[in-house]
C-alpha positions as CSV (number, residue, x, y, z in Angstrom):
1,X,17.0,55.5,0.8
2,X,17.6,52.3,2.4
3,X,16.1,51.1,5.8
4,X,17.3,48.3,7.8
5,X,14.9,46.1,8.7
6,X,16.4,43.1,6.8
7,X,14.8,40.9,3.9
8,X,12.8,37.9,4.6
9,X,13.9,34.6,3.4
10,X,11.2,32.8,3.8
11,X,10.6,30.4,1.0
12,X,8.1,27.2,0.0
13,X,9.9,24.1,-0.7
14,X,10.1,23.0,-4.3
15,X,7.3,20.2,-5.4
16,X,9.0,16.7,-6.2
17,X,8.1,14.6,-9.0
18,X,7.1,10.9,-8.6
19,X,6.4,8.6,-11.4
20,X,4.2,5.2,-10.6
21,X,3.7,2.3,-12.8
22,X,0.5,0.3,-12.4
23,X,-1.0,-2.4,-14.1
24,X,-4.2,-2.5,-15.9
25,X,-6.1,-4.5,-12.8
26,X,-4.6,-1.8,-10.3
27,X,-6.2,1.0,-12.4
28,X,-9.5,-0.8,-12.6
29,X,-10.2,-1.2,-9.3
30,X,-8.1,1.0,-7.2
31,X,-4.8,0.4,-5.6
32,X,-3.2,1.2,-2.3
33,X,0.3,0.3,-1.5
34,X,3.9,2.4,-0.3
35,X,6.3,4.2,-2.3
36,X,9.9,5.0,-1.1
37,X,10.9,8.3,-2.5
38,X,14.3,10.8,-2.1
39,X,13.9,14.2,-0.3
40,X,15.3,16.9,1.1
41,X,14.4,16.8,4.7
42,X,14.9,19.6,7.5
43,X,18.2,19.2,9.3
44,X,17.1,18.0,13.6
45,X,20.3,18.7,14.8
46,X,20.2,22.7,13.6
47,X,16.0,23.2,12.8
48,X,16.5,24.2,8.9
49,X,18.9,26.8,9.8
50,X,22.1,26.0,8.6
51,X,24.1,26.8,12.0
52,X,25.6,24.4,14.5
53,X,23.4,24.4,17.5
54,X,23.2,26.9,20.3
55,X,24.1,29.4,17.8
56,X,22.1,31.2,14.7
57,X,22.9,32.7,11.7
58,X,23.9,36.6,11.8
59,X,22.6,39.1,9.5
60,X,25.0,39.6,6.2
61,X,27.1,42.4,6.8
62,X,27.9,43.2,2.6
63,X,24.0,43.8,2.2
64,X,23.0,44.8,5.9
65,X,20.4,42.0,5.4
66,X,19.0,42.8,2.2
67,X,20.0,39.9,0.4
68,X,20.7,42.6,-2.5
69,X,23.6,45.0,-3.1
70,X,23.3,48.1,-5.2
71,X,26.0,49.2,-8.0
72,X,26.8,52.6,-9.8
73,X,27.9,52.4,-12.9
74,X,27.6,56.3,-14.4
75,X,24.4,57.3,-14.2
76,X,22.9,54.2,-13.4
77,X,22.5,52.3,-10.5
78,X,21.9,48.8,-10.7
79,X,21.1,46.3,-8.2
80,X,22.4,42.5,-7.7
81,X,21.9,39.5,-5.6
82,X,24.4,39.7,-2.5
83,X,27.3,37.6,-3.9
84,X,28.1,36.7,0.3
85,X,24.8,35.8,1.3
86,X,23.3,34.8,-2.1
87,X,19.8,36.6,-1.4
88,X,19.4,35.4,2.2
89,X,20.4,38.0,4.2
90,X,21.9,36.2,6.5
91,X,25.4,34.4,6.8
92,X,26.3,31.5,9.2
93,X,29.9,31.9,11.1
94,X,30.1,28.3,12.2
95,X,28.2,25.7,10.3
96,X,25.8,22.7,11.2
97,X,28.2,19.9,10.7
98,X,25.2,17.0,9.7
99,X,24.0,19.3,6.9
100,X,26.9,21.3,6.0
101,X,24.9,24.8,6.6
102,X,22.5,24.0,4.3
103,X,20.0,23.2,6.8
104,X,18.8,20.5,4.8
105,X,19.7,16.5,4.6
106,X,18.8,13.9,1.7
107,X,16.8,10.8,2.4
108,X,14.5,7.9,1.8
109,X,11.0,8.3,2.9
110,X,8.1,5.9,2.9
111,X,4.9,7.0,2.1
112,X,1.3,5.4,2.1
113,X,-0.1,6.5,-1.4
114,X,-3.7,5.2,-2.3
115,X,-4.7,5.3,-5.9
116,X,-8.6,5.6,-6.5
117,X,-10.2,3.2,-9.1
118,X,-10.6,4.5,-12.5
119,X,-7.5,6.7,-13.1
120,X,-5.4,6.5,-16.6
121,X,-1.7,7.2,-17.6
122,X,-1.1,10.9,-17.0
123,X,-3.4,11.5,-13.5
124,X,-1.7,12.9,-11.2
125,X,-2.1,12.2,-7.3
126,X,-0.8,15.3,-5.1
127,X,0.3,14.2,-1.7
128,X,0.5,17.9,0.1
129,X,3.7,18.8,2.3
130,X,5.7,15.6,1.2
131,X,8.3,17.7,-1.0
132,X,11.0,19.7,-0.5
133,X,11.5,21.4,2.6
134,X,10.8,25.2,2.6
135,X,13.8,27.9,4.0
136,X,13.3,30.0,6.9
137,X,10.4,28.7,8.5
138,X,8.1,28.4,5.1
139,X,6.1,25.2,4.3
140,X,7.1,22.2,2.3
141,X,6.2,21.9,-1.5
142,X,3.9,18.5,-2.4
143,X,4.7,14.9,-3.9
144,X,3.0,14.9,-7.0
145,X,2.7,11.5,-8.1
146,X,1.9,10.7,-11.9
147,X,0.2,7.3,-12.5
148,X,1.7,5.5,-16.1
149,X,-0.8,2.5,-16.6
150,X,1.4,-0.7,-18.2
151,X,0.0,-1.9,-21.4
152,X,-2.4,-5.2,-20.8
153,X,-1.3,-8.3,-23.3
154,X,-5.2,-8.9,-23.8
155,X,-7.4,-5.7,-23.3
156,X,-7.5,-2.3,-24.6
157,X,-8.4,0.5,-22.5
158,X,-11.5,3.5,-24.2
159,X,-12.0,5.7,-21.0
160,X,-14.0,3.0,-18.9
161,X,-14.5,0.3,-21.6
162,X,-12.4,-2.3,-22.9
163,X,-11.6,-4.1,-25.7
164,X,-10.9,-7.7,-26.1
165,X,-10.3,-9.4,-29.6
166,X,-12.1,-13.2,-29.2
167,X,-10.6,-15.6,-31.9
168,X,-13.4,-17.8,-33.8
169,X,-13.0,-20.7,-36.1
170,X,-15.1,-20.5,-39.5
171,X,-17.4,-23.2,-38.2
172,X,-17.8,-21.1,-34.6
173,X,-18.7,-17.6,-36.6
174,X,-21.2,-20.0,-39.1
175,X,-22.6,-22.3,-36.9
176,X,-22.9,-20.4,-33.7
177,X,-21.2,-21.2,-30.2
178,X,-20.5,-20.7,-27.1
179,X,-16.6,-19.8,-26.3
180,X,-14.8,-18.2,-23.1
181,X,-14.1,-14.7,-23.3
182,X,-11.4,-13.4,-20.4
183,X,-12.7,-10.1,-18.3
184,X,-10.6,-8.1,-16.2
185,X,-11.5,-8.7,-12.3
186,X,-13.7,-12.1,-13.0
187,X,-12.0,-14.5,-15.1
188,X,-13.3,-16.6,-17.8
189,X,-17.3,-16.2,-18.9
190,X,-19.1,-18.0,-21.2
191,X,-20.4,-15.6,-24.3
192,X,-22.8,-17.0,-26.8
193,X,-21.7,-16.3,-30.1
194,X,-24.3,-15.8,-32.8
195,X,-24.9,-18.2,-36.2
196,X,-23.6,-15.8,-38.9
197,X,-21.5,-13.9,-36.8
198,X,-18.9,-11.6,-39.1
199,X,-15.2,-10.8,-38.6
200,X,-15.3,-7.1,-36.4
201,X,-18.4,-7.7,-34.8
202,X,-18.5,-5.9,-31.2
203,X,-20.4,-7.9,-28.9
204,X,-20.8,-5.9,-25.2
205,X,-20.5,-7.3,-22.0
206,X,-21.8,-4.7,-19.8
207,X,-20.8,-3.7,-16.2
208,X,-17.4,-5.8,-17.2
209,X,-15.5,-2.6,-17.6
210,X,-13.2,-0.3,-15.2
211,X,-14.8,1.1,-12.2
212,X,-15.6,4.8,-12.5
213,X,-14.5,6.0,-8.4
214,X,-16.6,9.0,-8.2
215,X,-20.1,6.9,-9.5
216,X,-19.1,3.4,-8.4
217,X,-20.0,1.8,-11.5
218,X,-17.9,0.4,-14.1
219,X,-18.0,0.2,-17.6
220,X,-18.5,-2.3,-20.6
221,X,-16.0,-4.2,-22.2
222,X,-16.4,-5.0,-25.6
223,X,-15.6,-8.6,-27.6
224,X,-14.3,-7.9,-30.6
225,X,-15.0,-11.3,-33.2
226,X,-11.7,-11.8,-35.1
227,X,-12.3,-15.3,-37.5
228,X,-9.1,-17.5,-38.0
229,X,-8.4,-19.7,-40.3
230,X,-6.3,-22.8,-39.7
231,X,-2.8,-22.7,-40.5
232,X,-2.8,-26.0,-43.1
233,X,-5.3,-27.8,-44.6
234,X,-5.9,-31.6,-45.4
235,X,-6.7,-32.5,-48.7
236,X,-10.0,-33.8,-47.3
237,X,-10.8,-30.0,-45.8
238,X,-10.6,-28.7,-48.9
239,X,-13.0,-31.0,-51.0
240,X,-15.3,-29.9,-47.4
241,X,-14.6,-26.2,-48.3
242,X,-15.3,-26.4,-51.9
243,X,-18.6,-28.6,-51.7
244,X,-19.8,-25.7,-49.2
245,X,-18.8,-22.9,-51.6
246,X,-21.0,-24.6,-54.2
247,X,-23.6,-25.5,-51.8
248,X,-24.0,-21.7,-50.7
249,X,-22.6,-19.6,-53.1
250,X,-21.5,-16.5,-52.0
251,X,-19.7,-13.2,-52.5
252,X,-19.2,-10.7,-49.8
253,X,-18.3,-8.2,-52.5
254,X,-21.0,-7.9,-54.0
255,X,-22.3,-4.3,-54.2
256,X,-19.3,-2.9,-52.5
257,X,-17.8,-1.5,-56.1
């Protein structure tokens, strides 16, 4: 049996998708700016219904409201979406004009979006009720905003360390120095480098990472020794280089296999 009370059309709006590109420095420390984003907005003129004002949409006569017709085919009765109202229930005689009886309208909207210290590529930020518009009265779906965090031309991101590689002359990694290593958020420091320092070594610089929101403390960042050698040699430099090879022999092999 069928009664006639009418189906309810009553939907959430759909979620909309956002996609933010940050740099490095924004995700370190936090970042709060405006985005300007498409939607589908509630029509004014008609309040999400579809129909031009002063009148309101009138309850589908093919499905007596149902949204749903029902077929017999033989023995079997099968049941389809109402081809006139397509599920609503309800059809509208005269149309809103500004949204075409869709009781909806596209547009830009700004929105204030703040995004916490610490976050990586893949986090996502959900602003509630800045989606779609829901149908019939239901509530909007949510912005969900996905951070993508640019690649940095000096430091490598490990969850909230980084990694810098610091260039050294032979003489620097042999004899010891002091050289300027870049951090993220305070510039240049001075770093001592060892006598004897090796090719790979990790010296840490600690607190000089990205800030961790919830504990308000940051991580390490991590100088990675990478020795150079100069592009071209005098004559002169390589009598030097040979007179210290046979002044301290050595082979870094040695043991290995």
């Amino acid at each position: 049996g069928g009664g006639g009370g009418g189906r309810s059309s009553v939907y959430r709006g759909a979620d909309l998708r956002y996609a933010m590109e940050i740099s490095l420095e924004q995700a370190a420390s936090g970042h709060a700016t405006d985005i300007r984003v498409p939607s589908w907005e509630s029509c004014d003129p008609c309040k999400g219904t579809g129909a031009k004002p002063g009148t309101r949409p009138e309850t589908c006569r093919t499905c007596n409201g149902q949204g749903a017709v029902r077929m017999q085919q033989g023995f079997f009765s099968i049941q389809q979406t109402c081809q006139k109202c397509h599920g609503s229930g309800k059809t509208i005689a005269d149309p809103c004009k500004p949204c075409d009886g869709v009781g909806r309208v596209k547009r830009q909207k700004t929105l204030a979006i703040k995004i916490p210290a610490g976050v990586d590529t893949g986090k996502i930020i959900r602003l509630a009720g800045q989606g779609h518009p829901g149908q019939g009265g239901g509530r909007p779906g949510d912005l969900l905003v996905r951070v993508v965090v640019e690649k940095h031309p000096w430091f490598r991101r490990e969850g909230r360390d980084l990694i810098v590689e610091v260039p050294l002359t032979p003489t620097e990694a042999a004899l010891g120095a002091k050289v300027d290593v870049p951090t993220l958020a305070e510039g240049k420091m001075e770093v001592t480098i060892p006598a004897g320092t090796s090719s790979g070594k990790k010296l840490r610089l600690k607190g000089k990472g990205v800030m961790f929101h919830a504990t308000k403390t940051r991580g390490d960042l991590y100088a990675i020794v990478k020795i150079v050698l100069p592009p071209t040699l005098s004559s002169k430099a390589q009598d030097l280089l040979k007179q210290l090879g046979e002044e301290a022999p050595f082979n870094p092999r040695s043991g290995l296999w």
